[in-house]
N, C-alpha and C positions, 0 to 999 in steps of 0.2 A: 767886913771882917778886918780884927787888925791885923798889921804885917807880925807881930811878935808871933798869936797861935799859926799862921799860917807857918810859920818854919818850924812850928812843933809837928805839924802836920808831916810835911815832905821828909824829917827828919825821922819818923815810925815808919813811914815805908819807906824808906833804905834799908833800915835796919832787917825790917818782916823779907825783901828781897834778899837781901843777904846770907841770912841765916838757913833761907828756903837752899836757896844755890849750893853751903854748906853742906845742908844735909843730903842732898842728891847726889851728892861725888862720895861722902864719905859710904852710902849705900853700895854704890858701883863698887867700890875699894874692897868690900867688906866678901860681896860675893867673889871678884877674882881672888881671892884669897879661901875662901873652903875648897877642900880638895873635890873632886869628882867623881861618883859612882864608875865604878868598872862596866863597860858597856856590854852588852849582852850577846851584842853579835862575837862577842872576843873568847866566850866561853866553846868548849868542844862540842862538837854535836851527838845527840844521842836518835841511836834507829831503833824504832819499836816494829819488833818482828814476833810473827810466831814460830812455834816449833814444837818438835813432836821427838821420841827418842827412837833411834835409832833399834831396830829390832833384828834380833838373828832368828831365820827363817827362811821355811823353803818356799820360792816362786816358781812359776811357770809361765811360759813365753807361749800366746797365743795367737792366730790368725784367725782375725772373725771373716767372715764372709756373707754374704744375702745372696738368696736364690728361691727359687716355688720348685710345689709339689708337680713332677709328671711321670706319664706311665712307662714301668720299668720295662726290657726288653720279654718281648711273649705276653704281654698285660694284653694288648689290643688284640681284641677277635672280632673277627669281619664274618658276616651276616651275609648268604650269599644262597643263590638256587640256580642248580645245572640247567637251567632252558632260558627260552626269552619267557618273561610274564608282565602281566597286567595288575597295578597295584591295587588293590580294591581300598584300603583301610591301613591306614599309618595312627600305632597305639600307642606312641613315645614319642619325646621329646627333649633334644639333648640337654646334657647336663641331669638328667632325671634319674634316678635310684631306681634297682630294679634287682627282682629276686629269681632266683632260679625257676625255667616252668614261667615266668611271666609272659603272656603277649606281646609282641612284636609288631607284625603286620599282616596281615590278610591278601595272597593273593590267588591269582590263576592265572593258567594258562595264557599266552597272547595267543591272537585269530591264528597266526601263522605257526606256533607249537599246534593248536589244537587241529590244525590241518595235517601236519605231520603226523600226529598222534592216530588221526583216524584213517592215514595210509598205512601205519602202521598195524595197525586191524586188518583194512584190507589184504595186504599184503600176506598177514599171519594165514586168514579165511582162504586164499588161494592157494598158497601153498600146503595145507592141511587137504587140500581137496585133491589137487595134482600127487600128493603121496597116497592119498586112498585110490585113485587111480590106477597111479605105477604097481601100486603093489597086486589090484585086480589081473593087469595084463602079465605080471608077472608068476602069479599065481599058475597063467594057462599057458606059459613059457612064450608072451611074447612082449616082452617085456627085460631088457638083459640088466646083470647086476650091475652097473655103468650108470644105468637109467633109474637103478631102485634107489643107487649110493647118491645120485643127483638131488634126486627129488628131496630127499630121507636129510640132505645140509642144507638145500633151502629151505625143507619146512622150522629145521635148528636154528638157521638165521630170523626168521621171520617173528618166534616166537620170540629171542633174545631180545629181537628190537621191540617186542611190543613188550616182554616182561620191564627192560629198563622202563620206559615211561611210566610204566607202574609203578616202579621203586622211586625213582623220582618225585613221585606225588604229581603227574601232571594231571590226572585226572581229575577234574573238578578244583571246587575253591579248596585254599590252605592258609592254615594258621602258623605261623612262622612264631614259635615261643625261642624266651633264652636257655642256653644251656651253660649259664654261670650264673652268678648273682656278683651285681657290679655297679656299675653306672655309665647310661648311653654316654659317648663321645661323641656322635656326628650320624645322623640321619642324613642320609643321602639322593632319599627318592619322595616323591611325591603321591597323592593319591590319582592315580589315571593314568601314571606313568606306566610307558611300557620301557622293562629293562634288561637288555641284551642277558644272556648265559653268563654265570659267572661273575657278573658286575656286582660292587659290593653296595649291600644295602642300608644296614646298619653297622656302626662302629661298638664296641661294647668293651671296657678298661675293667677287668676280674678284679673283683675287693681282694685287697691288701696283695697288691703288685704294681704298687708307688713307691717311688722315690724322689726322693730332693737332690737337684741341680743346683750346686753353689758356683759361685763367680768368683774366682778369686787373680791376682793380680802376678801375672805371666813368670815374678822374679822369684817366686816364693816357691812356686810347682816342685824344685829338686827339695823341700823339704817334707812336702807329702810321699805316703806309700799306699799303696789299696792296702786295707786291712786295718785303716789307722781310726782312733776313734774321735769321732764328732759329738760334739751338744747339742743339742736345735732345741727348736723352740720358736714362737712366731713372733714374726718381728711386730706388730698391735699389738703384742699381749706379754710385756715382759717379765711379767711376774705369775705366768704360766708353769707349770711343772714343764721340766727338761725331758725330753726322750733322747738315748745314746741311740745313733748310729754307725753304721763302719763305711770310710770308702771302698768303692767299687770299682770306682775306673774313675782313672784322671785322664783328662784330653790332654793330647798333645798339641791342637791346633788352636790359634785365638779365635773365638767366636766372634763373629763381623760385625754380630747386632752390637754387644755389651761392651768388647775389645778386653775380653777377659777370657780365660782358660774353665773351660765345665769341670767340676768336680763332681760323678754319682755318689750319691749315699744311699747305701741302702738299709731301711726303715727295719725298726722288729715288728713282730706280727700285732704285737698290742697299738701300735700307732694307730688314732684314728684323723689322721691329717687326710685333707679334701684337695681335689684336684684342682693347681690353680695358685697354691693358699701359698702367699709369702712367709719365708723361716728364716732367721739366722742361723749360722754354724757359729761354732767355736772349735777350732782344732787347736789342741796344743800341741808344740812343736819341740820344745825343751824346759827342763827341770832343775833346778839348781837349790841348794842351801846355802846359808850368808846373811851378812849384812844387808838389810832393809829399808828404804828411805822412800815417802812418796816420789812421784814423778819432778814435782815440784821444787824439789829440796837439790833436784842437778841440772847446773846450767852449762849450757856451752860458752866455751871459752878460747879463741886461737887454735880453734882446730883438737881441744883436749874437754876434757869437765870438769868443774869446780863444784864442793860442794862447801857450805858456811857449817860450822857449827857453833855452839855458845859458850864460855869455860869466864869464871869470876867476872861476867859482866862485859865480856869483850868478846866479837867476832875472831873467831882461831879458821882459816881458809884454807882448802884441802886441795889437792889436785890429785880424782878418783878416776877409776877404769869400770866403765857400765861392762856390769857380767854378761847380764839378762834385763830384758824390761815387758812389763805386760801396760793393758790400760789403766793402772793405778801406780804401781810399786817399779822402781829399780832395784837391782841386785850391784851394791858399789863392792869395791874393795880399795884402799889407801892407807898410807902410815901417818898413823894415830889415831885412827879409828877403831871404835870398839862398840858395843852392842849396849845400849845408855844412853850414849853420848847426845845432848839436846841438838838437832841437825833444824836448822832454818827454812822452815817449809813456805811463809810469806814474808816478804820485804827484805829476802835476801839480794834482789837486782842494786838495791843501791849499800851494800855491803863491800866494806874495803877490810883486809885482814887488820886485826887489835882496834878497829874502833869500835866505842862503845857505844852498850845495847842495853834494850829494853826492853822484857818479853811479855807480849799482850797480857795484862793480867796482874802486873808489876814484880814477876819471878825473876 
């Protein structure tokens, strides 16, 4: 190659180098010189919250309670026979339904009543004999009235004790039927059993003399009175129809099992609740009309409540006084409040007064 093209060579790329290097700087140049979008984090923040309006309306302040059905005082009747016996036959079983006139159990006499029983005969058989005597020697004057009035109260006694055993039914086997219609509570004897006088044999709770025992929490008790009305209703089934009942008696002492205070309630006659069966109560305890706000909508704050509400797009923040409150609604009162006003029911925790808001839905 000659030297002549060879410096035309070197002499284009200086040139193509050069002009390259030109235009890279004037690029740079060209950007720091356009201004720069305003950055996003620099803009205000907006809270999307819901809300609901505020309602003027009356609540009620309630204590729920849980407790079961048990038999009311006098419900239980004990099943029982004046001598010792012998069980032949056991016809029930607890827990089981039972009508007036139903069978019970079958017994008789133990060895030792029916030994009794048949001294008692004898006994009767002699002295009926000794007064037909007395009265013969008496007849023929030897025999004095001492001796006729003797005879004449042992033969009284003799019969007395053998009539009772009659009346008793110790004679022979017996059918022990109910004399209510109810449901057994507790069978107490067995078949073969022998069971002292008096001992109880079956239990039996009379239909419709139940009542529900609520548990309720020791601080609350000075707000009940006997007479006050309850809801129930079973706690499985809560979209059950309600039955009212009234207290009866409130305990005074904590119960050790549940560390709770008994409330009775007693049931109306129409209630067909089972022995056993788990209720809830509702007692209401106070009543109020007002200003309305879900639970939701009031927060604690320093020992006070705030509530948020919403006015041209900006948080307006209250400082309210809870009236009343049930499981859903408080009852507020505050100035500037009124019966309308959109009160922040979600995403008021991160609410500061006049910033702005956005309510689900774009309202």
């Amino acid at each position: 190659m000659k030297k002549p093209a060879k410096g035309v060579i070197i002499a284009v790329i200086v040139i193509c180098l050069a002009g390259g290097i030109y235009w890279f700087y004037a690029g740079k140049r060209a950007q720091k010189a356009q201004p720069s979008a305003p950055a996003e984090e620099n803009s205000a923040p907006v809270a999307v919250v819901e809300v609901e309006p505020i309602r003027q309306t009356a609540i009620s302040e309630h204590i729920t309670a849980y407790g079961d059905v048990v038999p009311a005082p006098g419900a239980v009747q004990v099943v029982s026979v004046p001598y010792e016996s012998m069980i032949s036959r056991v016809m029930v079983s607890e827990r089981q339904k039972i009508s007036r006139g139903d069978p019970l159990l079958e017994l008789k006499a133990s060895p030792n009543t029916q030994l009794e029983l048949e001294q008692a005969r004898n006994s009767n058989d002699i002295a009926i004999q000794k007064l037909a005597k007395v009265k013969e020697l008496f007849a023929i004057k030897l025999a004095t009235n001492s001796q006729m009035l003797k005879a004449q109260e042992a033969a009284r006694q003799a019969s007395a004790r053998l009539e009772s055993f009659k009346k008793r039914g110790v004679d022979g086997s017996r059918i022990i039927s109910s004399k209510a219609t109810g449901l057994i509570n507790k069978v107490s004897v067995q078949e073969g059993a022998i069971v002292p006088a008096g001992n109880p044999l079956v239990e039996i709770i009379a239909q419709n003399r139940l009542e529900v025992r609520l548990g309720v929490e020791p601080d609350v008790i000075n707000r009940l009175v006997p007479g006050q009305t309850v809801r129930l209703s079973y706690v499985n089934m809560p979209d059950a129809r309600e039955i009212t009942g009234r207290i009866r008696k409130i305990s005074r002492a904590v119960n050790p099992k549940t560390r709770l205070v008994d409330v009775f309630v007693k049931l109306p006659r129409s209630a067909k609740y089972m022995l056993g069966e788990y209720i809830i109560g509702r007692i209401r305890t106070a009543s109020s009309s007002g200003l309305a706000v879900p639970r939701s909508a009031v927060l604690p704050e320093d020992g006070k409540h705030v509530l948020f509400t919403v006015k041209d797009g900006r948080a307006v923040r209250h400082v309210v006084r809870v009236i009343l409150e049930n499981d859903r609604d408080a009852q507020v009162s505050g100035p500037g409040l009124k019966a309308g006003d959109a009160a922040v029911i979600v995403g008021d925790y991160e609410l500061k007064d006049g910033m702005d808001v956005k309510t689900a839905g774009g309202r």
